[in-house]
C-alpha beads as a LAMMPS data file, in Angstrom:
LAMMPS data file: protein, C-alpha beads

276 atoms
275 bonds

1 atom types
1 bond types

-500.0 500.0 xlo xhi
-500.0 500.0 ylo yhi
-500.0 500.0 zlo zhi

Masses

1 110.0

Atoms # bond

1 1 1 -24.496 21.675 4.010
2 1 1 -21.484 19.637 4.547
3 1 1 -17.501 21.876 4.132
4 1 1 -16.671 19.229 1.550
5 1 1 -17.635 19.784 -2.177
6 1 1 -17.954 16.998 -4.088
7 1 1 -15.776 17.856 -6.649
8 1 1 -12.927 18.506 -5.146
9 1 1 -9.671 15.847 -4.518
10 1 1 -10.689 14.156 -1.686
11 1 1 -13.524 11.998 -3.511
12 1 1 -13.212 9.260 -5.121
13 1 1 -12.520 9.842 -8.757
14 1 1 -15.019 8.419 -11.058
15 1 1 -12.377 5.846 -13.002
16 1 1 -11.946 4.289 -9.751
17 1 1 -15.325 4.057 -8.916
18 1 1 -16.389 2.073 -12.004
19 1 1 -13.635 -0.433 -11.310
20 1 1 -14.301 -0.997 -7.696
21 1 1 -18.585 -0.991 -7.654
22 1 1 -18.529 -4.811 -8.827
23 1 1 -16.273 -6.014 -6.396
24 1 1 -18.440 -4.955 -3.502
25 1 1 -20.376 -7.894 -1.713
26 1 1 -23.777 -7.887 -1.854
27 1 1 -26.168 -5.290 0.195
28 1 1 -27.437 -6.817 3.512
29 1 1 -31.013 -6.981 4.243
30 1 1 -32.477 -3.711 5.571
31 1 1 -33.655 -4.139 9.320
32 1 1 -37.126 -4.506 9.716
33 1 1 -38.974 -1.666 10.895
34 1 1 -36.214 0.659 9.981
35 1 1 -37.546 3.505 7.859
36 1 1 -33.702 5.382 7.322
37 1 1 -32.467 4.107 3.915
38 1 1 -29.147 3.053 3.244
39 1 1 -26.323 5.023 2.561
40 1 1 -25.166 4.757 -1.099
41 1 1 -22.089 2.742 -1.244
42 1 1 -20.623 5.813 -3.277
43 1 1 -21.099 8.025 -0.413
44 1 1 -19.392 5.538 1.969
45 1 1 -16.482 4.797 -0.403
46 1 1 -16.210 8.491 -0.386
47 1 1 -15.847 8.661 3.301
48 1 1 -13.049 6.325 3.364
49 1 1 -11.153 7.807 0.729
50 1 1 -11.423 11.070 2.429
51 1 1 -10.375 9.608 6.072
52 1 1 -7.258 7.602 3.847
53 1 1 -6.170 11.061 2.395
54 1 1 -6.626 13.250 5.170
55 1 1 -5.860 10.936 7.847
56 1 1 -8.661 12.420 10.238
57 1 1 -10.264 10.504 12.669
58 1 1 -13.388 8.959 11.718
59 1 1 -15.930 11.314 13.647
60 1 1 -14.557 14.051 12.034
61 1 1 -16.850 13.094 8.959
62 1 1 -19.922 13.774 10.731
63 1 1 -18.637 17.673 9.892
64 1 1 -18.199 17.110 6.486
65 1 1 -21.885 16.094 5.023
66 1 1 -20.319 13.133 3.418
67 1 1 -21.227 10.425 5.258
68 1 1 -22.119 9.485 9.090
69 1 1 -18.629 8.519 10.883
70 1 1 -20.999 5.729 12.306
71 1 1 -22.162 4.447 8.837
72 1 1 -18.733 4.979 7.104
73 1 1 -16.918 2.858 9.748
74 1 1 -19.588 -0.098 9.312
75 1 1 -19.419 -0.068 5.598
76 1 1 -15.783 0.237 6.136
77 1 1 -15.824 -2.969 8.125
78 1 1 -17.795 -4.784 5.921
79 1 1 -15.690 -3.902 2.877
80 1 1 -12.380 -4.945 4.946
81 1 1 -14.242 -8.292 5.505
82 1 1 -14.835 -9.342 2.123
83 1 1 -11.484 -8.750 0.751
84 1 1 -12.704 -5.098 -1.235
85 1 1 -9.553 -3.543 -1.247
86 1 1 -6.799 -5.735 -1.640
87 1 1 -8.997 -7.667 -4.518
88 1 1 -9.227 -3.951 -5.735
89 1 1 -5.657 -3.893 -5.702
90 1 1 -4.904 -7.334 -7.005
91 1 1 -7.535 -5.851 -10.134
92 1 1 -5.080 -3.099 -10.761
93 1 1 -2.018 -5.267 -10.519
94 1 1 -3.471 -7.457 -13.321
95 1 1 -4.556 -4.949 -15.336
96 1 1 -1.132 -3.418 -15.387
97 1 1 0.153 -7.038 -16.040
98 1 1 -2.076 -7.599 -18.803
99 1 1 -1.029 -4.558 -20.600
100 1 1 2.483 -4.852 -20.051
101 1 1 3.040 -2.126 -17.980
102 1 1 5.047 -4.476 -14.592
103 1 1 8.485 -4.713 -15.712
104 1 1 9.804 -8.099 -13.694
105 1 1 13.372 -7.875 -14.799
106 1 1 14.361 -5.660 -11.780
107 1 1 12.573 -5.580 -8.423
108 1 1 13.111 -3.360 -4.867
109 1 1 11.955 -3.733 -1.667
110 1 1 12.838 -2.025 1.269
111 1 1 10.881 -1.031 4.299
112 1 1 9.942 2.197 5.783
113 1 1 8.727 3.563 9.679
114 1 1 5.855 5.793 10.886
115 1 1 4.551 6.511 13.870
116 1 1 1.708 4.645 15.931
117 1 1 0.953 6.553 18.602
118 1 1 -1.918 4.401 19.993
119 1 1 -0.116 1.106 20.134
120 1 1 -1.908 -1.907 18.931
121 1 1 -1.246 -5.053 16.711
122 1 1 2.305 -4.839 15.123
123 1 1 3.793 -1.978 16.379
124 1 1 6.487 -1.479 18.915
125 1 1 9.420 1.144 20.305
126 1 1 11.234 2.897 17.085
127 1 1 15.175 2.766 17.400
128 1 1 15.335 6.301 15.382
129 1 1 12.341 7.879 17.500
130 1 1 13.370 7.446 21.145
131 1 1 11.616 4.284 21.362
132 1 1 8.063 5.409 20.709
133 1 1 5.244 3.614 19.513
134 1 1 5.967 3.037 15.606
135 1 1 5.133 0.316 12.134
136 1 1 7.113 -0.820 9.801
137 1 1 6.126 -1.540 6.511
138 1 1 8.037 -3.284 4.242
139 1 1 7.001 -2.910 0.551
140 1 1 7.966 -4.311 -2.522
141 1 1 7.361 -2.980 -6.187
142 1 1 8.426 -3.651 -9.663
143 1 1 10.879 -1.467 -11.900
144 1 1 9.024 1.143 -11.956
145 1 1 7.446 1.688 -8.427
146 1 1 4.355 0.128 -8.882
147 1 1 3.632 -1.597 -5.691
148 1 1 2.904 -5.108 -5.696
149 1 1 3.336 -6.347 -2.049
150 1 1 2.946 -4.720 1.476
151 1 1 3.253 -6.241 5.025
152 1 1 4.002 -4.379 8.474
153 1 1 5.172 -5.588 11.565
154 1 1 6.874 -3.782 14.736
155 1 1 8.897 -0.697 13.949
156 1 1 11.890 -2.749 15.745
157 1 1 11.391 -5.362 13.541
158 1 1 14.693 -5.625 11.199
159 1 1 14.200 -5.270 7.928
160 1 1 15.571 -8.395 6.916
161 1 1 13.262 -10.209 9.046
162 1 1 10.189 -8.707 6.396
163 1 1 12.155 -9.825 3.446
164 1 1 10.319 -14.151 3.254
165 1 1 6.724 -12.531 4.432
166 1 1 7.249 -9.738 1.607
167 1 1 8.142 -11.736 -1.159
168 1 1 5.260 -13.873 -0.040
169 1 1 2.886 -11.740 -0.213
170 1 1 2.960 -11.008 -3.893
171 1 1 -0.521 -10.136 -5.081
172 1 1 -0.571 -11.972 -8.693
173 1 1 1.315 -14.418 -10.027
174 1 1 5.353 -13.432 -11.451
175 1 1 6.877 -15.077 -14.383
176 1 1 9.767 -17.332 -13.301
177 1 1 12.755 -16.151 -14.056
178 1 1 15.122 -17.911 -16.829
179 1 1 18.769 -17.335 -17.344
180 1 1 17.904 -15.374 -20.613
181 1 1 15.606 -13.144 -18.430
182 1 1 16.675 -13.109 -14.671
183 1 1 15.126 -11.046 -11.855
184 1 1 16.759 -9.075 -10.197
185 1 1 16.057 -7.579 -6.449
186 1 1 17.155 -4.410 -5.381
187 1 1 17.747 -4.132 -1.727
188 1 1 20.177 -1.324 0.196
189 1 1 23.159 -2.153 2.769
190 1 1 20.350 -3.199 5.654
191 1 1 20.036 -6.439 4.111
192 1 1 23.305 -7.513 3.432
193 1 1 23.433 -10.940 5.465
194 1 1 24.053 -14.241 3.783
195 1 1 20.547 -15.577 5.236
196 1 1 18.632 -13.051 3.118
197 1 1 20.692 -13.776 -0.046
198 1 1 19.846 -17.700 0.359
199 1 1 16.549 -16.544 0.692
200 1 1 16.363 -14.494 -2.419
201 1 1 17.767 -17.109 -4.403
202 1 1 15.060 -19.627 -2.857
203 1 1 12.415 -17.186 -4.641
204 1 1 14.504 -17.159 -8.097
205 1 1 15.823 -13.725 -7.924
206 1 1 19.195 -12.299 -8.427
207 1 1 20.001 -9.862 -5.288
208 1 1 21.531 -6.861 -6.105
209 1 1 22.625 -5.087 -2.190
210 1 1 23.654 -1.190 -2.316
211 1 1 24.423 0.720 0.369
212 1 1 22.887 4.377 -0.228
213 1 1 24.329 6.598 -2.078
214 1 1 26.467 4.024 -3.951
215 1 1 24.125 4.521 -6.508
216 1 1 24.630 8.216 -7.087
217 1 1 28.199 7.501 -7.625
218 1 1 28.020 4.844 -9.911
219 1 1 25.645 7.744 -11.974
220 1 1 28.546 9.696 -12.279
221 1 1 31.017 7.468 -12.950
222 1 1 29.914 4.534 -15.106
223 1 1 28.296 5.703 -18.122
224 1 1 24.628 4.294 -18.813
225 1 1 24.512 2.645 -15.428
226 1 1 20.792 2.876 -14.111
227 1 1 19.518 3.632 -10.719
228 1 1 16.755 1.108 -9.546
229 1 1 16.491 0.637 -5.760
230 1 1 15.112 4.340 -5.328
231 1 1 11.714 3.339 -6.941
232 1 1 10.636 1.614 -3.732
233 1 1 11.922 4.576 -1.622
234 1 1 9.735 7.147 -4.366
235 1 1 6.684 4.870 -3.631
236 1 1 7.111 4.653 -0.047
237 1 1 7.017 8.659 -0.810
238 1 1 3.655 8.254 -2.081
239 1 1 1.811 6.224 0.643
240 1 1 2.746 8.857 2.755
241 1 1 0.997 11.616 0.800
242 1 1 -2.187 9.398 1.762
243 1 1 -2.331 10.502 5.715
244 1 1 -4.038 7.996 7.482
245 1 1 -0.969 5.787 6.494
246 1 1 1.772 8.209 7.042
247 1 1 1.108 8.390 11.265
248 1 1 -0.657 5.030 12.194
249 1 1 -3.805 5.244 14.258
250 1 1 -5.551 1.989 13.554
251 1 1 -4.711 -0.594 16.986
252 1 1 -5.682 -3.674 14.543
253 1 1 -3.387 -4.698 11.897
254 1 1 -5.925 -5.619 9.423
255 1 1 -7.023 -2.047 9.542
256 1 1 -4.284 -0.267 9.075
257 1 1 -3.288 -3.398 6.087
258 1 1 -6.947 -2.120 4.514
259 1 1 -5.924 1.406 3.886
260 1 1 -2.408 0.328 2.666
261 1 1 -3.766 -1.753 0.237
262 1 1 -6.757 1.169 -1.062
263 1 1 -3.523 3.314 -0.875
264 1 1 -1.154 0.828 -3.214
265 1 1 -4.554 0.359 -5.097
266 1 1 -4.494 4.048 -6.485
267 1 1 -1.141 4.401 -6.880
268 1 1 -1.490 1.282 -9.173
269 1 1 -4.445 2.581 -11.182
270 1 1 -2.887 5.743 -11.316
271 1 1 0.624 4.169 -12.699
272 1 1 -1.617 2.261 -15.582
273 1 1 -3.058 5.311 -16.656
274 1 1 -6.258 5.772 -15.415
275 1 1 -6.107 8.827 -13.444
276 1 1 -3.574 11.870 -14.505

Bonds

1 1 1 2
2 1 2 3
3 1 3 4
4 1 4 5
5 1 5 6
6 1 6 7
7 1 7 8
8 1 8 9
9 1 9 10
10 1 10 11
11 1 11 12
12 1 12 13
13 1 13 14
14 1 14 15
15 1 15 16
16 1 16 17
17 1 17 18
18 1 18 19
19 1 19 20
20 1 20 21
21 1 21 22
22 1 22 23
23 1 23 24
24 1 24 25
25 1 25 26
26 1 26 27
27 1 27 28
28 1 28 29
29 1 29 30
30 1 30 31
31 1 31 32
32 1 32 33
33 1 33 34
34 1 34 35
35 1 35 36
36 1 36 37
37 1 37 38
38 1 38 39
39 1 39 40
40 1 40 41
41 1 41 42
42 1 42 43
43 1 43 44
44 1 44 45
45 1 45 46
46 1 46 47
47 1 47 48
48 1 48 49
49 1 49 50
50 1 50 51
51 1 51 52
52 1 52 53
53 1 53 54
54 1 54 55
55 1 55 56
56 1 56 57
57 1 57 58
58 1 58 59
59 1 59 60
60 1 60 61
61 1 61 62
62 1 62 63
63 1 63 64
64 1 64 65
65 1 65 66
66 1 66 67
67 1 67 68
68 1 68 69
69 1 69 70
70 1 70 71
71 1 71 72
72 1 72 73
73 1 73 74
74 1 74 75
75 1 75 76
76 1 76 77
77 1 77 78
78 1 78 79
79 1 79 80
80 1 80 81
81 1 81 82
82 1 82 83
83 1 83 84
84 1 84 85
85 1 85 86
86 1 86 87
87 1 87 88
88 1 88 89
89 1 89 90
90 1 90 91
91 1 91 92
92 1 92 93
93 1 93 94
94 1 94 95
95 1 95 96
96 1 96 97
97 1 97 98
98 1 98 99
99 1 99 100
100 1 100 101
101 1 101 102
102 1 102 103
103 1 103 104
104 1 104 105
105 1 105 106
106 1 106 107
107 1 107 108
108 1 108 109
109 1 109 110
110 1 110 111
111 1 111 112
112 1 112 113
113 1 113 114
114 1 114 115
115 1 115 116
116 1 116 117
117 1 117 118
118 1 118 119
119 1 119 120
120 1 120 121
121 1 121 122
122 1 122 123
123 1 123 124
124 1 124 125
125 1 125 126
126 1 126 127
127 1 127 128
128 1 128 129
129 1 129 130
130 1 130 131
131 1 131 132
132 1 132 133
133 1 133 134
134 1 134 135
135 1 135 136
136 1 136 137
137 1 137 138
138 1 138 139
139 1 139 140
140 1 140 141
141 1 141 142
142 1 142 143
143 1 143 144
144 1 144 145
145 1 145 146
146 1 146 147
147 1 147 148
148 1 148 149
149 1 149 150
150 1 150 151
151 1 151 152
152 1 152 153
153 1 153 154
154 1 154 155
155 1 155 156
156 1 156 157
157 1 157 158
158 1 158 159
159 1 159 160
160 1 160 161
161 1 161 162
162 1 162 163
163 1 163 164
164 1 164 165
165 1 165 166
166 1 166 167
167 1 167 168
168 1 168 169
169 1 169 170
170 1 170 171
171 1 171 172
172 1 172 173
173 1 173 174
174 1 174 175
175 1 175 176
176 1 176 177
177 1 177 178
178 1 178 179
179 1 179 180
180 1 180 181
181 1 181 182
182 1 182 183
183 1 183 184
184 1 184 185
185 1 185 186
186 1 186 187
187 1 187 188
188 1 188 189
189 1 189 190
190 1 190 191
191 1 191 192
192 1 192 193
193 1 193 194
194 1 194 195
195 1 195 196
196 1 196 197
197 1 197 198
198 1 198 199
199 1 199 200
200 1 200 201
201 1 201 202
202 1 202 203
203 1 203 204
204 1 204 205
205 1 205 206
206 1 206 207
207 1 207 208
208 1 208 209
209 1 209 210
210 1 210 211
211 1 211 212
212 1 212 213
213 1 213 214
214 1 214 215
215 1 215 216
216 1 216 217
217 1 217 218
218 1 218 219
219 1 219 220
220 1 220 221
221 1 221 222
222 1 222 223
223 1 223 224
224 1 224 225
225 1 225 226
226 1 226 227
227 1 227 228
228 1 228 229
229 1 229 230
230 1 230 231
231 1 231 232
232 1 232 233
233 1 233 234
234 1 234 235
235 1 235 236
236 1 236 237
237 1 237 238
238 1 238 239
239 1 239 240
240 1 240 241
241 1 241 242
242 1 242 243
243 1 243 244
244 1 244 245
245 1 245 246
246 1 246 247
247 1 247 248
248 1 248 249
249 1 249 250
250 1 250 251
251 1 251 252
252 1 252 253
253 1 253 254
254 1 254 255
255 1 255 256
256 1 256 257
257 1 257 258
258 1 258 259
259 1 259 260
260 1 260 261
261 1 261 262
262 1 262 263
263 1 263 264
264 1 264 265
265 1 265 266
266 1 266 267
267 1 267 268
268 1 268 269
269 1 269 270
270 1 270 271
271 1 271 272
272 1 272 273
273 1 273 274
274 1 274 275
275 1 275 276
């Protein structure tokens, strides 16, 4: 008997399930001569949603009756190869597109540090943590927090370095922007340099640079004014409710991208209604 029910928060809920099953490549051959069936793919999703939200290590599963830490890596792997989970998050992105729900008159973006304590691609010495190991991710998202692009780099990277890579990596395609209805990019005091305004204009936005806190005032003082950079700070909030993302223990950088993007995947679903 495994110490994880199946029915508690650390599966994968069902709604996600059904939307994720058909993007799944196909099943390999089985070896022949091998008589040990293969793992379900819902067990092994399973597996990696509970390493994601608890942020153990991966031989920890073999203690929770899930799924093999062996077997849960390899499908991991395999799923990470074929482009699961960011297609699973580009599926959410145009769902919420399709229904209206991305608001593209005001975006934010703003990055955010954790620790990497084992090193590895993209990483390097935090300013704010004594100059350990640490990521930086810089994330963008849409008026109201839903995420719709991620990259990381060194956690001495400066921010406005991430800003061209960021706005590149959107993961459907935006409206453009007309003088009747502009975009407009929220970004706080770190990026206020002329070369990241010329660049925000390059992608058709209109950049809109607080410092923090300046929005608090204007709350108080100027009557219907509207807070929007925070959004990407509340999301940034979320990611790191989903462990394995808040301390970074992945050396690759395409591993540590795959569980951002099953992360940002939820939180989109979840934004569009799907799960409470």
């Amino acid at each position: 008997m495994g110490i994880v029910k199946q029915d508690d928060g650390w599966r994968l809920p069902d709604e996600l399930w059904e939307q994720m099953a058909p993007l799944l490549p196909p099943r390999k051959s089985h070896p022949l001569g091998c008589h040990n069936p293969r793992v379900p793919d819902r067990a092994a999703m399973n597996a990696i949603f509970f390493v994601l939200r608890t942020g153990c290590q991966w031989n920890a599963l073999n203690a929770t009756g899930i799924c093999s830490s062996t077997l849960a890596y390899r499908r991991f792997r395999e799923w990470l190869d074929a482009g699961v989970f960011e297609e699973f998050w580009r599926l959410g992105l145009l769902v919420a597109d399709a229904l209206d729900e991305i608001d593209w008159t005001w975006l934010s973006l703003d990055g955010a540090m954790t620790k990497a304590p084992l090193g590895g691609e993209k990483t390097g010495p935090n300013p704010t943590d004594r100059g350990k190991g640490g990521v930086k991710r810089s994330l963008l998202t849409e008026a109201h927090g839903i995420p719709l692009a991620v990259v990381i780099d060194g956690a001495n990277r400066h921010d406005m370095k991430l800003v061209k890579p960021t706005l590149a990596d959107l993961k459907l395609h935006r409206p453009m922007p007309t003088s009747a209805l502009p975009q407009g990019l929220c970004l706080d005091k770190g990026y206020d340099y002329e070369e990241v305004r010329a660049l925000v204009a390059q992608f058709g936005f209109t950049a809109h640079i607080r410092t923090r806190g300046e929005e608090a005032v204007a709350i108080k003082e100027e009557a219907g004014f509207r807070a929007r950079r925070w959004v990407v700070e509340r999301t940034h909030s979320w990611m790191n409710r989903f462990r394995r993302v808040l301390i970074r223990w992945e050396k690759r950088a395409e591993t540590y991208l795959a569980f951002l993007h099953l992360a940002c995947a939820v939180i989109t679903w979840r934004a569009i209604g799907l799960l409470e």
